[in-house]
CHARMM-style PDB file with segment names, atoms N, HN, CA, C and O in Angstrom:
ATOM      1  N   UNK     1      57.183 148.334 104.480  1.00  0.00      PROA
ATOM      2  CA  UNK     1      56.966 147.816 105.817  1.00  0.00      PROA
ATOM      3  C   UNK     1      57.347 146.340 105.827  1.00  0.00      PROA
ATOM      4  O   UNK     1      56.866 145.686 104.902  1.00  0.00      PROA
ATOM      5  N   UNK     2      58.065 145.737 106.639  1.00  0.00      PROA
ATOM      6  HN  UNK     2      58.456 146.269 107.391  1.00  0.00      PROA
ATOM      7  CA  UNK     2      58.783 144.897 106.573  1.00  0.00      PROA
ATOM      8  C   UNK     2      57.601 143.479 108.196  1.00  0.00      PROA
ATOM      9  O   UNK     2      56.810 143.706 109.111  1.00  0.00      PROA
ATOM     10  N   UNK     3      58.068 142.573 107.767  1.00  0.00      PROA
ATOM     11  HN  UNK     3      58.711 142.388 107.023  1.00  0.00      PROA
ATOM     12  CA  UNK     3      57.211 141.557 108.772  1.00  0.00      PROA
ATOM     13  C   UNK     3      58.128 140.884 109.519  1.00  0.00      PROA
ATOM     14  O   UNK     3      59.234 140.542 109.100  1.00  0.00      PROA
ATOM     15  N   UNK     4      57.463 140.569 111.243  1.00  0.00      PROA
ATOM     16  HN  UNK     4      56.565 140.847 111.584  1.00  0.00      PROA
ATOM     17  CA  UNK     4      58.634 139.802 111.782  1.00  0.00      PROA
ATOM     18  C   UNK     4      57.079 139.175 112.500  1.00  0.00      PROA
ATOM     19  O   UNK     4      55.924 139.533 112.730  1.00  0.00      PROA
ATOM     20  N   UNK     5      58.044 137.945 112.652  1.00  0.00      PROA
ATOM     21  HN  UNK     5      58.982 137.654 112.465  1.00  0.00      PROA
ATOM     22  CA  UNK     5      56.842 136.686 113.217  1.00  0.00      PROA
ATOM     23  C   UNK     5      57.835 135.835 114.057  1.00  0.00      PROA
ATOM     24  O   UNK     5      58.767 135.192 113.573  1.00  0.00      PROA
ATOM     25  N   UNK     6      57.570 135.900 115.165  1.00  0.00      PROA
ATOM     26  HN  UNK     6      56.813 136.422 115.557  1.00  0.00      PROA
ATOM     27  CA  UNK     6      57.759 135.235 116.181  1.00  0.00      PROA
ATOM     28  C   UNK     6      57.298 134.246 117.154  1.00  0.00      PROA
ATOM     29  O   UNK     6      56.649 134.593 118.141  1.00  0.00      PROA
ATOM     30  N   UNK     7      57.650 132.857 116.886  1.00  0.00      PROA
ATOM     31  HN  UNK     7      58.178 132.575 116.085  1.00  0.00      PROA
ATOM     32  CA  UNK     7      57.173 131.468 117.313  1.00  0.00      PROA
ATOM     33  C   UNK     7      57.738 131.192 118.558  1.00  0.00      PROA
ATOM     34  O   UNK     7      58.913 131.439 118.830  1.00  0.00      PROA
ATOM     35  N   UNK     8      56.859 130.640 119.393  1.00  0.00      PROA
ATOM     36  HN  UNK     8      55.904 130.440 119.173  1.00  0.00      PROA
ATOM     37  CA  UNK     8      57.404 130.314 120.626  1.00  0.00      PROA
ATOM     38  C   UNK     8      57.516 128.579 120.385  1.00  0.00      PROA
ATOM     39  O   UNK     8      56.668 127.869 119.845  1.00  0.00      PROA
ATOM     40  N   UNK     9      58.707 128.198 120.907  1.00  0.00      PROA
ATOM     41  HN  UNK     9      59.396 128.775 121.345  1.00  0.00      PROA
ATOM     42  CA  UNK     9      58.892 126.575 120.442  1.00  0.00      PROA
ATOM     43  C   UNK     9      59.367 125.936 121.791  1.00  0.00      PROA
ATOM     44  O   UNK     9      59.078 126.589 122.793  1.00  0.00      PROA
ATOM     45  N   UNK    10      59.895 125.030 121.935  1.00  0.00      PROA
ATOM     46  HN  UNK    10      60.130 124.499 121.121  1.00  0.00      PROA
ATOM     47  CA  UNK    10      59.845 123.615 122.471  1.00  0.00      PROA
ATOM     48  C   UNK    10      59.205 122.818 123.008  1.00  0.00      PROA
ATOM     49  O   UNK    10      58.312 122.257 122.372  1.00  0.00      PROA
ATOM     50  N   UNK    11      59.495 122.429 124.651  1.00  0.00      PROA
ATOM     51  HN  UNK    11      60.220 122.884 125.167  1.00  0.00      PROA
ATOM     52  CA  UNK    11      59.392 121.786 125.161  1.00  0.00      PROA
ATOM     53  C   UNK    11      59.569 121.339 126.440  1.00  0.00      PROA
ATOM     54  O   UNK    11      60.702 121.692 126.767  1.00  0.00      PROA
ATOM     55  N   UNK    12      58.856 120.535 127.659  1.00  0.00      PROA
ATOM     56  HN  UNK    12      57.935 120.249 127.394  1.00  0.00      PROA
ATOM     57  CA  UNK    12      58.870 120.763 129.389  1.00  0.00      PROA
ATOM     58  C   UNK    12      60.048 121.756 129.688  1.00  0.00      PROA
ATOM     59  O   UNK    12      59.393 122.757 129.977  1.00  0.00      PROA
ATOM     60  N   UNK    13      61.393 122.134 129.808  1.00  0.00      PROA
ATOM     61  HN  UNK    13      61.925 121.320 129.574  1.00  0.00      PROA
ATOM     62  CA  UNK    13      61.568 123.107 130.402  1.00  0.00      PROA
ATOM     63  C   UNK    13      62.588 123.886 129.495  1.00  0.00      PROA
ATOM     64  O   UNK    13      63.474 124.558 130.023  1.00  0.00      PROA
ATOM     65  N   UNK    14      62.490 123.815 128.418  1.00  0.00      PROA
ATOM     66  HN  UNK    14      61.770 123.269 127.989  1.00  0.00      PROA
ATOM     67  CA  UNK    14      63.382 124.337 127.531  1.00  0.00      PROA
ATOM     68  C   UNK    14      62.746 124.883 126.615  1.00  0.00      PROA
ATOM     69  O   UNK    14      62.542 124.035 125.746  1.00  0.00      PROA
ATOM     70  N   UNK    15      62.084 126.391 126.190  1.00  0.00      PROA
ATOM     71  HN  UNK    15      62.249 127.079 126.896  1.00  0.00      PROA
ATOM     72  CA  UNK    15      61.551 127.051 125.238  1.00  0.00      PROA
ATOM     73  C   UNK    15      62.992 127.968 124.559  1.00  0.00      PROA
ATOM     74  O   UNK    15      64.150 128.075 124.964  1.00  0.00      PROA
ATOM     75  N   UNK    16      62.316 128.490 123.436  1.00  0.00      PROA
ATOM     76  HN  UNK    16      61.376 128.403 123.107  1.00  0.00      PROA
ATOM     77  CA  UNK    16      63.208 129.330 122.815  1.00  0.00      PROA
ATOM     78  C   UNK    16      61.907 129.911 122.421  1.00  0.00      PROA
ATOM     79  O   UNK    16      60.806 129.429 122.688  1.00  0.00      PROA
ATOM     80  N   UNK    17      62.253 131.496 121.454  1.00  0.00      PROA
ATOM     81  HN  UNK    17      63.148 131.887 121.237  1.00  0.00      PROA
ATOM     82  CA  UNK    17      61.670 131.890 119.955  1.00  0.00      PROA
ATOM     83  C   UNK    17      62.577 131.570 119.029  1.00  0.00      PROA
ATOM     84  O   UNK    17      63.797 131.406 119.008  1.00  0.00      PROA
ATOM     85  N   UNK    18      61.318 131.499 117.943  1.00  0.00      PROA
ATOM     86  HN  UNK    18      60.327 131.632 117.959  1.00  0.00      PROA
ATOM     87  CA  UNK    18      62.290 131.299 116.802  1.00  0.00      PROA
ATOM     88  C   UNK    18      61.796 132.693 115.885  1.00  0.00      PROA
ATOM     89  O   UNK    18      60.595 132.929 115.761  1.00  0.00      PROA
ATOM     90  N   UNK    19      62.728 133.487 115.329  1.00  0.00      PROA
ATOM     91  HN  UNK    19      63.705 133.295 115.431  1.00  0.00      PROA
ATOM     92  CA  UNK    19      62.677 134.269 114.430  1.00  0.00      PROA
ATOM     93  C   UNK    19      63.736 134.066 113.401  1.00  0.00      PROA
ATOM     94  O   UNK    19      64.931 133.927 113.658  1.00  0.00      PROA
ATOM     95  N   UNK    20      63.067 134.059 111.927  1.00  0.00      PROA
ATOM     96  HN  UNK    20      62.096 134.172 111.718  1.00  0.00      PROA
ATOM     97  CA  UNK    20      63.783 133.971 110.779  1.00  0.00      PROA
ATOM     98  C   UNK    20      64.503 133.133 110.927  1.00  0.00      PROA
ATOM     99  O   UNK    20      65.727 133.151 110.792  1.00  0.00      PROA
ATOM    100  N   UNK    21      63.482 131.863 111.376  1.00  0.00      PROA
ATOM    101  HN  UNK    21      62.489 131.849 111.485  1.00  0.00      PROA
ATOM    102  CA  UNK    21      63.673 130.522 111.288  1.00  0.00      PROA
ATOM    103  C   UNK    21      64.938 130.054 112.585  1.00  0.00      PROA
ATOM    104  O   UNK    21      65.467 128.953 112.740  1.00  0.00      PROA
ATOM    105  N   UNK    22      65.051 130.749 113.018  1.00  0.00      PROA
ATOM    106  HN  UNK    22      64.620 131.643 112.892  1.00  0.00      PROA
ATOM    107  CA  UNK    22      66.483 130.399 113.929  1.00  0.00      PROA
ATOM    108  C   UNK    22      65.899 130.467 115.463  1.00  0.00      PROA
ATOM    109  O   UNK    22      65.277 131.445 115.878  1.00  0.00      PROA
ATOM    110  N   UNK    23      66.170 129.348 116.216  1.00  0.00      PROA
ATOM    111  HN  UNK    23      66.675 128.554 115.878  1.00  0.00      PROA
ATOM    112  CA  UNK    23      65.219 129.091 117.440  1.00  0.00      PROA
ATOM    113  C   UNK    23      66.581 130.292 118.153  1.00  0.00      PROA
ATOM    114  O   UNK    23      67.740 130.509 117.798  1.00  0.00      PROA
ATOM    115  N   UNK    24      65.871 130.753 119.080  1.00  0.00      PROA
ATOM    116  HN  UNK    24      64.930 130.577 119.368  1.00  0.00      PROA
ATOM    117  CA  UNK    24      66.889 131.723 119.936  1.00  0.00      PROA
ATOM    118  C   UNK    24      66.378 131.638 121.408  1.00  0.00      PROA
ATOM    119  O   UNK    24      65.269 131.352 121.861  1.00  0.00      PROA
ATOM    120  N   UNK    25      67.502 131.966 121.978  1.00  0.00      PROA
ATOM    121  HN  UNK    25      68.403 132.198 121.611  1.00  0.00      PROA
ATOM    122  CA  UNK    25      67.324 132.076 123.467  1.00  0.00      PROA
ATOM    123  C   UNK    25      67.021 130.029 124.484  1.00  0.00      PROA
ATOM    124  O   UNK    25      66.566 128.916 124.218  1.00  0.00      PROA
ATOM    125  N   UNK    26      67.458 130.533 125.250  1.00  0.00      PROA
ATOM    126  HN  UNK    26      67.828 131.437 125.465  1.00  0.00      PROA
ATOM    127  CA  UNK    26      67.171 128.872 126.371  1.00  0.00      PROA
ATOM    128  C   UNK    26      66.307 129.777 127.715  1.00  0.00      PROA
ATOM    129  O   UNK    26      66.896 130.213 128.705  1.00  0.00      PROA
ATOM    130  N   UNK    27      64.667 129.933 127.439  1.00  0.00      PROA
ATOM    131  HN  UNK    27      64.188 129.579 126.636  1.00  0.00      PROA
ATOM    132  CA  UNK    27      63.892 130.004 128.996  1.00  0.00      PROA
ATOM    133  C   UNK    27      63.320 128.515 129.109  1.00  0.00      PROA
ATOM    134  O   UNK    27      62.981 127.703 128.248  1.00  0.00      PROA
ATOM    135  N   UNK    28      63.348 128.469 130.737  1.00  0.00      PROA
ATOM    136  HN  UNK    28      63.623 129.129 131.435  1.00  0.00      PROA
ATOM    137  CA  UNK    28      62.466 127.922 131.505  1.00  0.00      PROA
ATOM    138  C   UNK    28      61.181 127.117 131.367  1.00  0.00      PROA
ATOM    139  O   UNK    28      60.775 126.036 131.793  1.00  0.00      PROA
ATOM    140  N   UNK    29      60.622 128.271 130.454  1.00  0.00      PROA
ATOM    141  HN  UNK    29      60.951 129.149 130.108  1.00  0.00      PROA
ATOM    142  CA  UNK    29      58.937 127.856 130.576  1.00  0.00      PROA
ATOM    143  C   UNK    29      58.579 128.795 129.190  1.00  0.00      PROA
ATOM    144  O   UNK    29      59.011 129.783 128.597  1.00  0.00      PROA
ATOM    145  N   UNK    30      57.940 128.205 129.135  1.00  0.00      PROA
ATOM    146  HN  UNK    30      57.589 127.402 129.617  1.00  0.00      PROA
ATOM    147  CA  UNK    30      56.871 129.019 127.669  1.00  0.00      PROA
ATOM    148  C   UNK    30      56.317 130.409 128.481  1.00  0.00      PROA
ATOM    149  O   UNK    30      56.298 131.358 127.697  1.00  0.00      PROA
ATOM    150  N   UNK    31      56.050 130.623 129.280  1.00  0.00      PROA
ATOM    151  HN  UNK    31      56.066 129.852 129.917  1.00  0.00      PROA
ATOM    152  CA  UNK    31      56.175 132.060 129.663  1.00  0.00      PROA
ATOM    153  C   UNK    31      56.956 133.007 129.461  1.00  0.00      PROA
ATOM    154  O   UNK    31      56.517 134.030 128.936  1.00  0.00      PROA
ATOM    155  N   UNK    32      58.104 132.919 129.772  1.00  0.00      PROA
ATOM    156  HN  UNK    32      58.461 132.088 130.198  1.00  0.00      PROA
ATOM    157  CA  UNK    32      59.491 133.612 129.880  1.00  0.00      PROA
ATOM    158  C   UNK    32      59.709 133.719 128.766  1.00  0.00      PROA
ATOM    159  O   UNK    32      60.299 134.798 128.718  1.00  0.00      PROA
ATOM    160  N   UNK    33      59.623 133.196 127.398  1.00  0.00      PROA
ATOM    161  HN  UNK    33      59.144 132.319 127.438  1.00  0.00      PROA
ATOM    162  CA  UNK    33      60.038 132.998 126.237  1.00  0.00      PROA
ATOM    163  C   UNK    33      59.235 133.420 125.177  1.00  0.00      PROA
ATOM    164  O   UNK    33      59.617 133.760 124.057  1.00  0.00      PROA
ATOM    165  N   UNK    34      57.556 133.353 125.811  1.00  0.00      PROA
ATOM    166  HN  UNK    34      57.246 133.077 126.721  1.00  0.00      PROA
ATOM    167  CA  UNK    34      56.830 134.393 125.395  1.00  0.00      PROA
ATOM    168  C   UNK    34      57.059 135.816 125.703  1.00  0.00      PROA
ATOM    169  O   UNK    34      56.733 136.563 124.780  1.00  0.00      PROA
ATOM    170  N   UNK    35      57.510 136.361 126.702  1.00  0.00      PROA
ATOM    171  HN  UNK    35      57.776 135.754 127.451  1.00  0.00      PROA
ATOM    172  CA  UNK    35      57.566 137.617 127.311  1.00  0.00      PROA
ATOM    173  C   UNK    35      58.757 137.975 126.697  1.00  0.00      PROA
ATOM    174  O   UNK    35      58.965 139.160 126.434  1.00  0.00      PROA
ATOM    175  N   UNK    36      59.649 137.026 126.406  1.00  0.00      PROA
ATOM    176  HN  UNK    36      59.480 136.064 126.620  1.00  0.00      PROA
ATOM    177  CA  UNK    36      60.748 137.666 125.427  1.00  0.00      PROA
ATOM    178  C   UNK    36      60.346 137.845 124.137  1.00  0.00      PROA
ATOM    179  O   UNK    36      60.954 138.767 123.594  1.00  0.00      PROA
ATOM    180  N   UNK    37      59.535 137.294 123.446  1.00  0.00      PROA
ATOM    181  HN  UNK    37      59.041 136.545 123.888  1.00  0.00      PROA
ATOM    182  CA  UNK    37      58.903 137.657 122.161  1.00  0.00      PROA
ATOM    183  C   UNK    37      58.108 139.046 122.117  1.00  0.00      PROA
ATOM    184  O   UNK    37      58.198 139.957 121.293  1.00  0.00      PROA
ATOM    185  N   UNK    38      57.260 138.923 123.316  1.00  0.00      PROA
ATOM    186  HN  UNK    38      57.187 138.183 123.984  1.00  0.00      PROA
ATOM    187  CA  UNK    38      56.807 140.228 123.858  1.00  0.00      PROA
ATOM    188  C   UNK    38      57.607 141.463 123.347  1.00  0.00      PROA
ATOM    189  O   UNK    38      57.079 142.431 122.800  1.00  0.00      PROA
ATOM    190  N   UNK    39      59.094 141.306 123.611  1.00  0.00      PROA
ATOM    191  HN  UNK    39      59.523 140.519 124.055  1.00  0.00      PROA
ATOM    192  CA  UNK    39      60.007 142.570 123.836  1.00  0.00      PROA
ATOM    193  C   UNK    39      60.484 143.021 122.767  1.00  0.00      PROA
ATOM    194  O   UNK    39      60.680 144.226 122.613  1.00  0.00      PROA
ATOM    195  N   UNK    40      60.812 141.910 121.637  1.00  0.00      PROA
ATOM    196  HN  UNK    40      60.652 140.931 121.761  1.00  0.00      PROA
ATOM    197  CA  UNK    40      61.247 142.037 120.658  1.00  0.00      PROA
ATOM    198  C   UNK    40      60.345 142.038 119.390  1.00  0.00      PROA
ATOM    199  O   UNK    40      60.679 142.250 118.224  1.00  0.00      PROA
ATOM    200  N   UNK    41      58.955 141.709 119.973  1.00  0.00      PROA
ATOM    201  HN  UNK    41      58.684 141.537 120.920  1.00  0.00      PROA
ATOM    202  CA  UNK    41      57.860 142.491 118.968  1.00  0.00      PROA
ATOM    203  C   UNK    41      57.205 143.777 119.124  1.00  0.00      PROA
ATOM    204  O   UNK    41      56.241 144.137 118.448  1.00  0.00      PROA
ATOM    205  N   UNK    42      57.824 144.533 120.144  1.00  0.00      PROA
ATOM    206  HN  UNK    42      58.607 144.240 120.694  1.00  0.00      PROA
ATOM    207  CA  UNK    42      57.901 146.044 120.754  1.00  0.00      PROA
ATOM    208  C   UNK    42      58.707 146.912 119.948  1.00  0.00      PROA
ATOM    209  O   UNK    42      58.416 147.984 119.419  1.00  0.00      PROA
ATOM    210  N   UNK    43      59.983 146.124 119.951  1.00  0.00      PROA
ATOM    211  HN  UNK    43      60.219 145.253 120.380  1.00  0.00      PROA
ATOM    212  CA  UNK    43      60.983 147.079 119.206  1.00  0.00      PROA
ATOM    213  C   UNK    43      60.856 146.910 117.316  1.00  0.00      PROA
ATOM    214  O   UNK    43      61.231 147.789 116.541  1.00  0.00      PROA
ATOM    215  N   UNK    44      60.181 145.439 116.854  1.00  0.00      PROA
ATOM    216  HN  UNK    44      59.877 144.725 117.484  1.00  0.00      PROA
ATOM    217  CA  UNK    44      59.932 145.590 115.356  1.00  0.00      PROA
ATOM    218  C   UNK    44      58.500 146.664 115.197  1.00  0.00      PROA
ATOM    219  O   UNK    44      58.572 147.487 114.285  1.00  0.00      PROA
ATOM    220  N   UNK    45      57.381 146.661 115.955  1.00  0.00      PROA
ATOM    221  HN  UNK    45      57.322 145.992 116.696  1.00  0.00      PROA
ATOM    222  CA  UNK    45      56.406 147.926 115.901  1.00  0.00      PROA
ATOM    223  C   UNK    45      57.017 148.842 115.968  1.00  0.00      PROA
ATOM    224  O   UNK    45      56.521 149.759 115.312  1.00  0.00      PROA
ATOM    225  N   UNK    46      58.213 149.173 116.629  1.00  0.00      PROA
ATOM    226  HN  UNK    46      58.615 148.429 117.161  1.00  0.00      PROA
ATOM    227  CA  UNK    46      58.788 151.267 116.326  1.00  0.00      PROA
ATOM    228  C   UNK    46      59.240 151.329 115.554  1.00  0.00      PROA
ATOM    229  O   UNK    46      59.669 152.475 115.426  1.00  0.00      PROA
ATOM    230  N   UNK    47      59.611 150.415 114.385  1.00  0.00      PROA
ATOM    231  HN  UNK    47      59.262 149.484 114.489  1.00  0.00      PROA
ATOM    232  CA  UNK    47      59.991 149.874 113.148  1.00  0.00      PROA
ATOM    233  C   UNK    47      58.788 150.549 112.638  1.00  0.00      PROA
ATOM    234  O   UNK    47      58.927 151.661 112.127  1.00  0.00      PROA
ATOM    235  N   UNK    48      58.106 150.233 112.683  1.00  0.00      PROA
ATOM    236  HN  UNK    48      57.993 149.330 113.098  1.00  0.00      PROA
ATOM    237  CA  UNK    48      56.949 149.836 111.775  1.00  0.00      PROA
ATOM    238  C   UNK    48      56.382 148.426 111.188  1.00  0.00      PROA
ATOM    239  O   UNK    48      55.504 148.319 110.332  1.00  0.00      PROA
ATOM    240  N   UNK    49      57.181 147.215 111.935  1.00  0.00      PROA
ATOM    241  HN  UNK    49      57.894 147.302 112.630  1.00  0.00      PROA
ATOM    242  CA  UNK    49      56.557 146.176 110.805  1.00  0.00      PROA
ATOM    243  C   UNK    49      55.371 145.610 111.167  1.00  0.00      PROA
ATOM    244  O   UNK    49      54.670 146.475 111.691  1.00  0.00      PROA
ATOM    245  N   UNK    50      54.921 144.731 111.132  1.00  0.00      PROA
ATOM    246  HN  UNK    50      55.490 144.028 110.706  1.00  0.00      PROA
ATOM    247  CA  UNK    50      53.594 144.148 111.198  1.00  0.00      PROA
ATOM    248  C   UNK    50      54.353 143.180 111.846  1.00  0.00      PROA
ATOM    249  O   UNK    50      55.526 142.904 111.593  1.00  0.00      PROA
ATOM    250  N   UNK    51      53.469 142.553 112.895  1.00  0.00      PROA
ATOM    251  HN  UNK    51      52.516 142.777 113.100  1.00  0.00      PROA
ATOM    252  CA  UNK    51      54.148 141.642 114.145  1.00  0.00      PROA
ATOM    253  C   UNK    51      52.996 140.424 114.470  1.00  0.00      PROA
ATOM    254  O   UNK    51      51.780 140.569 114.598  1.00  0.00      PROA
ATOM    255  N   UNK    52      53.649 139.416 114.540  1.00  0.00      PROA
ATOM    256  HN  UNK    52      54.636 139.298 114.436  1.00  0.00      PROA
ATOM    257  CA  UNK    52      52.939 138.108 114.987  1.00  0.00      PROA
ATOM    258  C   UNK    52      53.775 137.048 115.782  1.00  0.00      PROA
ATOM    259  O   UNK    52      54.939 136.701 115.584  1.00  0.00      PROA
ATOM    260  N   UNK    53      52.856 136.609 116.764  1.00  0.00      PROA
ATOM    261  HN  UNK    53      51.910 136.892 116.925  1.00  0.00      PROA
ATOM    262  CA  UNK    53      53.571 136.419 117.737  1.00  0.00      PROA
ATOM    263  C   UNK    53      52.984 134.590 117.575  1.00  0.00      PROA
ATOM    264  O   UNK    53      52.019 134.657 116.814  1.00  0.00      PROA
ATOM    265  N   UNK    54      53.160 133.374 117.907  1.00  0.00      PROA
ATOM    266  HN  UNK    54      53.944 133.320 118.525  1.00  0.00      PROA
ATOM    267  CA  UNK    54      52.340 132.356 117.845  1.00  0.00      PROA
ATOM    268  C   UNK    54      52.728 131.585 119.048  1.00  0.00      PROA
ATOM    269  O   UNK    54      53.949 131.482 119.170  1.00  0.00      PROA
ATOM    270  N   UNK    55      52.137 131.108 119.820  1.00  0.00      PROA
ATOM    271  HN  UNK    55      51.145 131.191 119.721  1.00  0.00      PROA
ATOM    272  CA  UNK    55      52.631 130.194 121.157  1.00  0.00      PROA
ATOM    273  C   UNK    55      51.386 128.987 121.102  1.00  0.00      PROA
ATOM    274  O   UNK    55      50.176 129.166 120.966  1.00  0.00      PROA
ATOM    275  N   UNK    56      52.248 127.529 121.280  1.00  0.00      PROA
ATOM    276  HN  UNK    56      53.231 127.383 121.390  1.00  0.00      PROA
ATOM    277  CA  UNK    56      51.749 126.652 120.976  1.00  0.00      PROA
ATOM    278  C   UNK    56      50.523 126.528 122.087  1.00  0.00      PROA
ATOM    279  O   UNK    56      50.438 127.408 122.944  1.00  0.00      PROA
ATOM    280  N   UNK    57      49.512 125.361 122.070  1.00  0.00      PROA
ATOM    281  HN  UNK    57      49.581 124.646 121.374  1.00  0.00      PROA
ATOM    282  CA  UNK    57      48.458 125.245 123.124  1.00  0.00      PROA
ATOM    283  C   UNK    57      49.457 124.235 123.770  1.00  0.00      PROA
ATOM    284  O   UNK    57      50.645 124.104 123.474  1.00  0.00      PROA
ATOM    285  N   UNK    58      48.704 123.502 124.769  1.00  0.00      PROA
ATOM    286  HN  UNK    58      47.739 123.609 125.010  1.00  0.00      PROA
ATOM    287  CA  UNK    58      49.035 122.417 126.010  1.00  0.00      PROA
ATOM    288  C   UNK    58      48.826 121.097 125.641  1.00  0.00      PROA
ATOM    289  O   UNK    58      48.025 120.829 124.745  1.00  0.00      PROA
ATOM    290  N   UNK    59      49.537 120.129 126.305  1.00  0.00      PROA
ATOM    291  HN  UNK    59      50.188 120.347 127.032  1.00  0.00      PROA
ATOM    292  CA  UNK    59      49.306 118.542 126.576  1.00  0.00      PROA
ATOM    293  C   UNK    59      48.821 118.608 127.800  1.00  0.00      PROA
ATOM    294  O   UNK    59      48.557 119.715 128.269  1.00  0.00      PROA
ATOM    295  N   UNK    60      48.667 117.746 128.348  1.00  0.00      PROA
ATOM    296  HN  UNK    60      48.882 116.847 127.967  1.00  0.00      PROA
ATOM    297  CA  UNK    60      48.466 117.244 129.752  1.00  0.00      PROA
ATOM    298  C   UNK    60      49.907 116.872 130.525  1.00  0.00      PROA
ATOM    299  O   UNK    60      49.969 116.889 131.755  1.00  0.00      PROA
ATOM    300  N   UNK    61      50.865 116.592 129.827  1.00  0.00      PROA
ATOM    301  HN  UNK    61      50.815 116.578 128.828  1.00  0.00      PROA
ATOM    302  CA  UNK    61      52.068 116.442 129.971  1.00  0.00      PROA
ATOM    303  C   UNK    61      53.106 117.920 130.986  1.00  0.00      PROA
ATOM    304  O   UNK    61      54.128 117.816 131.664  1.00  0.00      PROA
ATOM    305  N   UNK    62      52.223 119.191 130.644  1.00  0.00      PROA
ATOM    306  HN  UNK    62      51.392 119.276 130.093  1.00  0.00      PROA
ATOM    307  CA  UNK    62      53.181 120.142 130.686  1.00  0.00      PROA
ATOM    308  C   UNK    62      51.884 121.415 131.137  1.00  0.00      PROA
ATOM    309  O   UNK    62      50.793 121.591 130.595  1.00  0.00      PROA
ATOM    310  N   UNK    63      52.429 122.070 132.174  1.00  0.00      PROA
ATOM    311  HN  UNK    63      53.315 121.927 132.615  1.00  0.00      PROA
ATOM    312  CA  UNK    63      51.066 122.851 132.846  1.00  0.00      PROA
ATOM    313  C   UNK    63      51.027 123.682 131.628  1.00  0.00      PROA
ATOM    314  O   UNK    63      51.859 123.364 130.779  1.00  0.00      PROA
ATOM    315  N   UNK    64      50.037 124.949 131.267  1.00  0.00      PROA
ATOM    316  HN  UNK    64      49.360 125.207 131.957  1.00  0.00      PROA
ATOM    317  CA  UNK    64      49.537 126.045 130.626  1.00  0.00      PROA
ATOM    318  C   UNK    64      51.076 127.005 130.694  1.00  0.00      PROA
ATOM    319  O   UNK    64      51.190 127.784 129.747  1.00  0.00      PROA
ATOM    320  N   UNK    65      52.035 127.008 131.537  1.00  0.00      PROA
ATOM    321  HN  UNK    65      51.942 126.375 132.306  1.00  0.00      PROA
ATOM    322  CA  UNK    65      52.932 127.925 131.479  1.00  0.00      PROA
ATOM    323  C   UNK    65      53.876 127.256 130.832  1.00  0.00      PROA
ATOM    324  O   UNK    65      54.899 127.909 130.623  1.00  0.00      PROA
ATOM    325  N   UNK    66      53.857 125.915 130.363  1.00  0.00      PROA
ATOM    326  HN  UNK    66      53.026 125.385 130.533  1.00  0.00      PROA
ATOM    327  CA  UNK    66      55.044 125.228 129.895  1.00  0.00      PROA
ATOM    328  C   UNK    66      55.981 124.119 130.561  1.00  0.00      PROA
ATOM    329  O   UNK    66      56.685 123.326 129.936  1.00  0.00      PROA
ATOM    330  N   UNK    67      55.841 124.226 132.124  1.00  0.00      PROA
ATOM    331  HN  UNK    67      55.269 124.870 132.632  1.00  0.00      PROA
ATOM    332  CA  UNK    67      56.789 123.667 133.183  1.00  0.00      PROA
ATOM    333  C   UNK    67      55.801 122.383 132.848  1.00  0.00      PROA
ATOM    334  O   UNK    67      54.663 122.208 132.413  1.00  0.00      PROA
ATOM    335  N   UNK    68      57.025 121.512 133.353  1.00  0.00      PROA
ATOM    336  HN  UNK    68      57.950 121.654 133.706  1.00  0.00      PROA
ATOM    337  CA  UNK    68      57.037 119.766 132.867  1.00  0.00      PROA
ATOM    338  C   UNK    68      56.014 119.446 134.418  1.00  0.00      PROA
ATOM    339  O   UNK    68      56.529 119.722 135.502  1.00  0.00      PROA
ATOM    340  N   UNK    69      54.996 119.030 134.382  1.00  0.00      PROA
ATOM    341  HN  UNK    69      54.579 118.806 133.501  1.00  0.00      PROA
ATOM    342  CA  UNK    69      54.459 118.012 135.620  1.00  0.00      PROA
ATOM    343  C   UNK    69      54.771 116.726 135.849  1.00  0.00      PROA
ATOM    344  O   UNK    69      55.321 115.928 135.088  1.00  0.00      PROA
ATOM    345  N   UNK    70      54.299 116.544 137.191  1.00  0.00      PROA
ATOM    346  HN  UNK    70      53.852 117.192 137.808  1.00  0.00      PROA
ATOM    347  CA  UNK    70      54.839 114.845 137.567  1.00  0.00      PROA
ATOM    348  C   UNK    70      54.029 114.313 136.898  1.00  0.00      PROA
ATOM    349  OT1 UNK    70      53.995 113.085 136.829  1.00  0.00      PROA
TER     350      UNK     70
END
């Protein structure tokens, strides 16, 4: 059984995941980029692997979904 771990990374409006170390994808918001981790830790479970997903907490800088505030 094999492991995939999936990090949600950046910053105000530019997230990626990173899997096997390689940041992937350009969303919006830490939402969108979670929900893509979402999808692709769907398809490593029909795998079988063991799945982890990690999404950073908040600043005050950047709402709970990720989008940059005034």
């Amino acid at each position: 059984m094999g492991k995939a771990y999936y990090d949600v990374v950046g910053n105000d409006n530019r997230w990626g995941v990173r899997h096997d170390d390689d940041p992937i994808g350009d969303y919006s918001s830490k939402e969108a980029a979670f929900e893509a981790a979402i999808a692709a830790a769907t398809n490593a479970i029909k795998f079988g692997h063991e799945v982890r997903i990690t999404v950073p907490g908040t600043d005050q800088s950047v709402t709970n979904l990720g989008t940059r505030t005034n």
